[in-house]
BABAKOL-454622 format. One record per residue (C-alpha): z, y, x; chain. Coordinates in pm, whole numbers. Each point is the difference from the previous one (the first is absolute). Example, Ala and Ser with C-alpha at 12.3 -4.5 7.8 and 13.67 -1.06 7.14 Angstrom:
# BABAKOL-454622
<pz: 780 py: -450 px: 1230 cadena: A> .
<pz: -66 py: 344 px: 137 cadena: A> .
This chain:
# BABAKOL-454622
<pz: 17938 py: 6797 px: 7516 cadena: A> .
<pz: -66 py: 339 px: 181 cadena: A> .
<pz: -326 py: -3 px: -121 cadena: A> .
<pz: 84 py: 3 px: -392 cadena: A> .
<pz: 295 py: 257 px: 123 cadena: A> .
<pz: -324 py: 216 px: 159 cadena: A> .
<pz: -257 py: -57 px: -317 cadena: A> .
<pz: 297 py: 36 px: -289 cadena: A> .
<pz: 69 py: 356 px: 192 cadena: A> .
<pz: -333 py: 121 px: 57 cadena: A> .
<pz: -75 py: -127 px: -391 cadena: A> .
<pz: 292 py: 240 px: -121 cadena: A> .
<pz: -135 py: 285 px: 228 cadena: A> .
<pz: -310 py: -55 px: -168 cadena: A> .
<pz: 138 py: -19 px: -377 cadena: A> .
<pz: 192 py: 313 px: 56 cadena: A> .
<pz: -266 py: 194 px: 146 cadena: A> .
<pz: -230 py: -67 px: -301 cadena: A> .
<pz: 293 py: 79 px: -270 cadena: A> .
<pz: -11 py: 308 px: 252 cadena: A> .
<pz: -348 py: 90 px: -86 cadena: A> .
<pz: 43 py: -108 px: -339 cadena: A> .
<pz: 286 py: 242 px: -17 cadena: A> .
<pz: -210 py: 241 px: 86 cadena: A> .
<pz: -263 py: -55 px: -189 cadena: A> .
<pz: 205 py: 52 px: -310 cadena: A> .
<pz: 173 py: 351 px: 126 cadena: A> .
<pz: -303 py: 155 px: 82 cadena: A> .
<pz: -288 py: -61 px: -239 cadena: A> .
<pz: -235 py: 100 px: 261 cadena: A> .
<pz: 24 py: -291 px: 200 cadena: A> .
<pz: -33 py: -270 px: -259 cadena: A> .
<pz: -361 py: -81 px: -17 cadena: A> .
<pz: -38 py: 42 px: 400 cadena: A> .
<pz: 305 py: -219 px: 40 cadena: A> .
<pz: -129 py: -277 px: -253 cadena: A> .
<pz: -347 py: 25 px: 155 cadena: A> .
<pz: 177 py: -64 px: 373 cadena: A> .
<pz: 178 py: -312 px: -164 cadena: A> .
<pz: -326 py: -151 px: -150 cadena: A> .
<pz: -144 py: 18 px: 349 cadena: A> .
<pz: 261 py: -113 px: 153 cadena: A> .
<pz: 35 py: -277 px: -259 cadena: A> .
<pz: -366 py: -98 px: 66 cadena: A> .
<pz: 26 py: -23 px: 407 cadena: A> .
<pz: 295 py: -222 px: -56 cadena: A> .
<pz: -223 py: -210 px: -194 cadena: A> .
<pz: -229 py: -25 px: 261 cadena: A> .
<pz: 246 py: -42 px: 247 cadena: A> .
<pz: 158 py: -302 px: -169 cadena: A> .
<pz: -360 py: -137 px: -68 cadena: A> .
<pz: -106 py: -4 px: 362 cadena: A> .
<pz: 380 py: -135 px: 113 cadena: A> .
<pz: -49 py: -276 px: -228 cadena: A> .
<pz: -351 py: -87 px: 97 cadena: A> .
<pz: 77 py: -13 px: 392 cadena: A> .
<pz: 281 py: -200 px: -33 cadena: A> .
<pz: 11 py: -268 px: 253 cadena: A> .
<pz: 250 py: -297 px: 12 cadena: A> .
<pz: 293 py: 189 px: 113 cadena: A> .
<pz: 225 py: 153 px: -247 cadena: A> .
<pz: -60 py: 330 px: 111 cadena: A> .
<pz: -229 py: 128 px: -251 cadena: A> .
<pz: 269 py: -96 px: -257 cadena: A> .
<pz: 244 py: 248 px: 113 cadena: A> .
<pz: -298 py: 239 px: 33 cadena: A> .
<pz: -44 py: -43 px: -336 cadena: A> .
<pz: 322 py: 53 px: -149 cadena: A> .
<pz: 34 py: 278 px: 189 cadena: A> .
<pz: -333 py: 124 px: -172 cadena: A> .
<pz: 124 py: -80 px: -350 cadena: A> .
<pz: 331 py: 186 px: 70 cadena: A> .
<pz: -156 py: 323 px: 87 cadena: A> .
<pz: -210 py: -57 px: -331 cadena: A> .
<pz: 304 py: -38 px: -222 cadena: A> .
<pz: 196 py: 275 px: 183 cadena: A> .
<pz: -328 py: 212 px: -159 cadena: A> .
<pz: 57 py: -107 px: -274 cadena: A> .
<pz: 358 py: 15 px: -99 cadena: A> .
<pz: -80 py: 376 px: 118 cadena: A> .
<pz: -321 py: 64 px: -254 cadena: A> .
<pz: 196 py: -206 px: -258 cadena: A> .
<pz: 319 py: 285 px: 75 cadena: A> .
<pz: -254 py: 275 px: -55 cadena: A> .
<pz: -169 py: -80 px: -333 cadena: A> .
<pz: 338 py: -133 px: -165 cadena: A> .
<pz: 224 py: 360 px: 39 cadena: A> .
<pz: -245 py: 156 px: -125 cadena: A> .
């Protein structure tokens, strides 16, 4: 139970840091195509990420929680972009 205490937290810290950026992003017109270029990288290593997780998975359920984790960070980057392009 600790352990979905520990990903649910680090999940929010994530969300909030990209509705952060997003923030941002929308107060100072400078930093909106560097910001979105930043989130499509980051968007593509987490594809990666959760393509190699899911390819070395062995019979433990480890690589599950691995890849949860992985698609948590990946919606946390989105619910940001998606924060950025609707106030505008």
């Amino acid at each position: 139970m600790i352990q979905l205490y520990r990903v649910i937290g680090f999940f929010l810290l994530v969300a909030s840091g990209a509705s952060l950026v997003s923030l941002l992003a929308i107060l100072v017109n400078q930093l909106k195509e560097p910001f979105f270029i930043l989130s499509l990288i980051i968007s593509v290593g987490l594809g990666v990420t959760a393509t190699v997780i899911y390819y070395r998975k062995t019979d433990d359920k480890e690589w599950v929680l691995g890849l949860l984790f992985v698609i948590g960070l990946a919606t946390a980057l989105l619910l940001g972009g998606l924060i950025q392009w609707v106030t505008q």
